[in-house]
Structure formats: C-alpha cells, structure tokens
C-alpha positions, 0 to 999 in steps of 0.5 A: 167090458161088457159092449165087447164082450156083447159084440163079440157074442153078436158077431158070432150068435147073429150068423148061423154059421156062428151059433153052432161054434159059439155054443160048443165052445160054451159048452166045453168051456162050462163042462171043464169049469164044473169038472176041474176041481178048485183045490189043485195046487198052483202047478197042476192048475197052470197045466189044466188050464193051458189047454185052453189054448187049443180053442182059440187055435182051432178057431184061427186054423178053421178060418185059414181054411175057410179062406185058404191059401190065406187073405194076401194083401197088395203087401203080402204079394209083394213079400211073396214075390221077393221071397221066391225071386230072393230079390229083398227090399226094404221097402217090406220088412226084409227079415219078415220076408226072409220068414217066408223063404223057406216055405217059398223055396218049397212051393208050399202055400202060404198057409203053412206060414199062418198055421205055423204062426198060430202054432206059435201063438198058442204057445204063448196063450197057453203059457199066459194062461198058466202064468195066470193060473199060478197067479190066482186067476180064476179059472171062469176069467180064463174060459171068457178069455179063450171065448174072447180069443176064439171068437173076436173078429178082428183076430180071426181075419188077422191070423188068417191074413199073411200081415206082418202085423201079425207076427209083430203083434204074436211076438210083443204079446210073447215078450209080455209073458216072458216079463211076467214069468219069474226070474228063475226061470232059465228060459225067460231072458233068451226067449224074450231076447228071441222074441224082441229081435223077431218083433224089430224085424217084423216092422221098421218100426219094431227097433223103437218100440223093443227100445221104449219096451227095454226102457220102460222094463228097467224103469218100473224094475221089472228087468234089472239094468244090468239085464237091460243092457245085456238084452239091447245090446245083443238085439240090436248088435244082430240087427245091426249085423243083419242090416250092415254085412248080410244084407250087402251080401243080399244086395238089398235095395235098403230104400225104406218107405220111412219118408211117408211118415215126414211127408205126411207131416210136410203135407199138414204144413203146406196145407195149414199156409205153413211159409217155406223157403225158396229152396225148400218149395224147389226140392218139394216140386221135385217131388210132387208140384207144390201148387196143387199136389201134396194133397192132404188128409190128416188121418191117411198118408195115401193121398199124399204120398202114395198117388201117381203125382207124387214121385216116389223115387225122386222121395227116395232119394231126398229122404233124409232131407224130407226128414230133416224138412219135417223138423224144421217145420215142426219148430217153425208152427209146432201147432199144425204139427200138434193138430197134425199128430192128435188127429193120427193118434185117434188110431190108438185111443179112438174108438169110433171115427166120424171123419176116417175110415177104418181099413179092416180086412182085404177079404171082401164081396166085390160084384164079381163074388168073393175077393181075397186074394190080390189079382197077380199073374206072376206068383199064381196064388188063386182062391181055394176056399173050400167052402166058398158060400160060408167064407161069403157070409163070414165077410159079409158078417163081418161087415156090417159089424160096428167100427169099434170091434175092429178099432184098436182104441177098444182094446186099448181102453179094455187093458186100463180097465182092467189094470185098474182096479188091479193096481195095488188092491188084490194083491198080485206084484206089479210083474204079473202086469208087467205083460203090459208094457210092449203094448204099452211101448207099441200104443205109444209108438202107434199114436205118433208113427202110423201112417193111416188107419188100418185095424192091423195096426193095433194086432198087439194090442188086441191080442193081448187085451183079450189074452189078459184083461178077462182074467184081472176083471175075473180077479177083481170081481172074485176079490170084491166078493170075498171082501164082501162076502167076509163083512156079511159073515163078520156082521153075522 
C-alpha cells in the first residue's frame, strides 16, 4: 500500500504541472475532513461523502481535454470508422461500437463519449462511496481513495483513451456496488442486469466473465440461486438475441478474432518440437509456413498472429479447427501448454517484467512532436490539445514512471490486501466485499485469455482496487486502534 500510494504521489509532485493540482485536492479533501462532523447518522454520512466523487471526474474530464478529442488507438479508429460507415465487424466488439453511433451519427467528437463514460463512472464512485459510509468506513479512507482515483496515472490516460476496456472495466466495477448494495433496494437486480449485459458487449470475452462473476455470487450467497438464474437467462437471452437476428439484419461480418488466443498456443507447440500429423502440419502451412513462420513469444500473440506472414483470412476460416487443434495439443504435452499459460498469467499477478514489455498508452513523443491520435485520412480526427507543451510533459511524465504503477498485478495484489485483515475481524458482512467478485471473475479470466501484455487489460481491476481498498485499509487501521485503544484504558 504504502509503494502505491508513494508512486502515486511521485507521478503527481515530481511535475510541476502536477504539484498545484496535488495540493488542492489535499487541501479540499482535509478541509472537509475537519469540517464534516463525525456523528451524522449512516444516511446524512453516505450523502456528504459521495461527492467525493466529483474530484476523480474532474481529474479524468481535465485529461480529455488536455488530450482532446481523446487518445484513439488503431482499434478505436477501427470502431469509429464502423460506427459512421454502419459497416460492424466482429472483429471489435460490435455492441461496443454501437455505443458510438450516435455521437458519430451526429458528428460529434469522440470525447463526448469519454465524458459521458466518466459521467457514468462517477456515479458509480459516488454510490461505492456512500456504500462505504454507511458501512462504517472512515471518512480519511475515502478522501485517500478520491486522491487514489484523481491522481493514478493509469486511470487518467485510460479514461481519456476511447478503450473498450474502459467501458468494460466501469461496468464490472458498477456490478460490484450493485452486489454490495442491500437486497431491499428496488434497483439492485435491474441495474446489475443492465450493468453485466454492457460488460459482455464491451469485450468478446465479457460472456465468460458475467458467467463466472454470476457463478461465484450464487456460491458465496451473495445472490440467491434463484436470482442467478433470472439474471443470466435475460443477459444472455438478449445477447443471444443481439448476436442471432439483429446482427443478421446488420449483416455483420461475425468472423471474430477468437482463434488469436488458439493460435498463440499452437504457436508454444511448435516451438517447444510438439509432433504433428500430417494433416494437421497441412492445415497450418495453410496459415502461415510451418517451417520458419508461427513465430513465438510467450507473453504477446502479434509475432504470431498478427504479421504479414500469417494469413489472417485463411485463420478465419479454419478457426474452429485451430481451436480444436489447440486442444489436442494441450492433452497431446499438457506441459508447453501449462509453461505456456503461466508465462501469460504474469498480466494479472505480475508486477514487474524482466522479459516483456508492457504496452501502456498510445499517447506518446515520437520525433516529429506529440502523438496521440492514430494517422487516418478517412475519419479526419487530428490533434486538438489546447495545451499541447503540458500534454508533452503529462507523456513524458508518465514515461519514465516505474512498470508496476501501470501493471495490473499491483492492483491485483492491493485488493488482497486489503480483503485481508478485513475478512472475519471488523465486523462487516461478507456483502460489503461482495464488490470483489467481477474482479475476481475478470483477474481469472484475465491470467488464462489475454493475448499480450497490455496495462488496459487489467482497467477493472485498478479502478476498483483504488475505489475500495483505501477505505477497508482505513477500517482496519481505525479497528486496531480502538482495540488498542480499549486494552490501554482497561489497564488503566
């Protein structure tokens, strides 16, 4: 806790540009601290503390404009350019796509998405943050976790980045507070419904995730069976229903990238000397050449699949067979397999790479000045930064920043601290904690289907590490001192 919290307040104090907001989000946040008074009851509490929430908002809204019209990526080109062509892919998430249609459709920039996304995830902070305040949270661990959100570097580039991963990562997050919330509450089942559906269209991975997330909320009791099942079958009926008729009426191309992941595995086969038959060699020259392609890189899927030598079309149409080949070869030498998935776990429990490299942001300085924006002609999307020698330092900062502030591992690894002295010694029921299980479901899903190792990735994992750790490690440390407190005066 404490080398995050020391990183964060480096990345912030070590720029100039930093240290003024730094020290007025201190100075608001201890002004309230002195001014709230500590016997209002649970209600009144949750509502002077969630607006909170407004510092992180401000902190992302800032960064989109420092970077506007927003950081796109060669995949968010790729959406922008379906979305105003209505021409969808499967290739990107289309129901992520369909979520910028209408500020495509009315020429809008695409940092009226991001805002509207931070909107949303200020709603959610505020919600977690009353959660807490009801819950007994002290009011210091939410002011650190408003710091936390506010300042993290990770955060601020991925909200200003039109990601998927972002909206994916807002809506698990959001799940989590409609778990913790109480039953009684009328809007906790349709908005986590709402919330797990925008989660499975947000990434092709989103399905499993909601499956294990719904599975895991029936096992520890958190959601009654019965609820379980009312809440997968309508997800899952309207992804269904999505998938089936609407995107035949679409015509969406529904050639989905899935075959990386089996690829990248076959790919660990050949290069471990796993022995192949005839025709399964035949099928994979059809692909890319056996001898001397399907290059291999444990930790990143692009040398093999994504280079001019390997066919991504011909991919395409084998690729229930690369899926089924990567099977058999998983049973055929289940150790390259094994060697093959604990090298790609490393994303989510790592927090340094000796042997990778961790893509962050596409913002970054290249010789010919700032870049931020991907080079298109056909969407017509250029760099507006209206303070472009700041957004210069803002990259430049976040460059030379250490590995594990951006690697998910951290977070990770900040949430079971957290959950650990809490868990059966302060009191709260396990609902309250119950805003870990997405995370937990997307960390899981994360360590075995990712396809290289991108800080994106692990969006939810961080957003929620720094939405609710502060305050449990807050509960602790209050907890401790009361116990501590109370031996002193027994003694006495």
């Amino acid at each position: 806790m404490g080398l995050a919290l020391a990183a964060w307040a480096w990345a912030a104090v070590a720029r100039p540009w930093g240290a003024a907001t730094w020290l007025g989000l201190a100075a608001a946040s201890v002004g309230w601290m002195f001014v709230a008074s500590p016997a209002q009851p649970a209600a009144s509490r949750a509502r002077h503390v969630a607006w909170l929430a407004v510092v992180p908002a401000l902190a992302w809204t800032a960064m989109i404009v420092l970077f506007w019209p927003g950081i796109l990526s060669p995949d968010s080109i790729d959406q922008l350019l379906q979305a105003q062509a209505r021409d969808f892919t499967e290739w990107q998430p289309v129901g992520h796509t369909l979520m910028l249609v209408p500020s495509e459709w009315l020429f809008l920039p695409p940092a009226v998405f991001l805002m509207a996304q931070v909107a949303v995830a200020a709603g959610v902070v505020a919600v977690a943050f009353g959660q807490q305040a009801r819950a007994g949270i002290p009011r210091w661990g939410l002011v650190i976790s408003a710091l936390a959100l506010a300042v993290s570097p990770p955060l601020l580039f991925m909200f200003a980045t039109l990601w998927r991963d972002v909206t994916y990562g807002v809506c698990l997050v959001g799940a989590g507070v409609c778990l913790v919330a109480s039953p009684e509450q009328r809007w906790r089942l349709p908005a986590l419904g709402l919330l797990l559906f925008g989660a499975m269209l947000a990434r092709l991975n989103g399905p499993l995730v909601v499956g294990l997330c719904l599975g895991l909320a029936a096992v520890t009791g958190v959601l009654r069976l019965r609820q379980v099942v009312a809440l997968g079958a309508a997800v899952y009926a309207a992804l269904f229903v999505l998938k089936g008729p609407v995107y035949t009426a679409w015509g969406v191309d529904r050639k989905a990238p899935d075959f990386v992941v089996a690829a990248h595995q076959i790919a660990a086969h050949l290069d471990a000397g796993t022995p192949l038959q005839r025709q399964e060699v035949a099928m994979l020259d059809r692909i890319s050449a056996v001898q001397g392609g399907w290059r291999y890189t444990c930790w990143s899927a692009f040398p093999t699949a994504l280079v001019p030598a390997f066919d991504l079309e011909e991919a395409r149409g084998h690729r229930r067979e690369l899926m089924r080949l990567a099977l058999v070869l998983a049973w055929r030498d289940p150790a390259v397999t094994t060697r093959h998935v604990a090298c790609l776990s490393r994303i989510a429990w790592a927090f340094e790479y000796t042997d990778a490299w961790l893509y962050r942001t596409e913002a970054r300085l290249t010789p010919h000045g700032l870049h931020y924006v991907v080079d298109n002609r056909v969407l017509g999307v250029t760099e507006q930064s209206p303070r472009p020698e700041l957004a210069r330092r803002v990259v430049r900062a976040q460059a030379s920043q250490p590995t594990f502030v951006w690697a998910p591992g951290t977070y990770l690894f900040l949430i079971a601290f957290a959950l650990a002295p809490v868990v059966g010694r302060v009191g709260l029921p396990w609902r309250h904690l119950a805003w870990s299980l997405p995370l937990l479901a997307h960390a899981v899903t994360l360590a075995i289907l990712n396809i290289a190792f991108e800080s994106r990735y692990g969006v939810p994992v961080m957003f929620g590490a720094l939405l609710w750790a502060p305050g449990l490690i807050a509960l602790a440390v209050d907890t401790r001192f009361a116990l501590v407190g109370g031996r002193i005066r027994g003694q006495s």
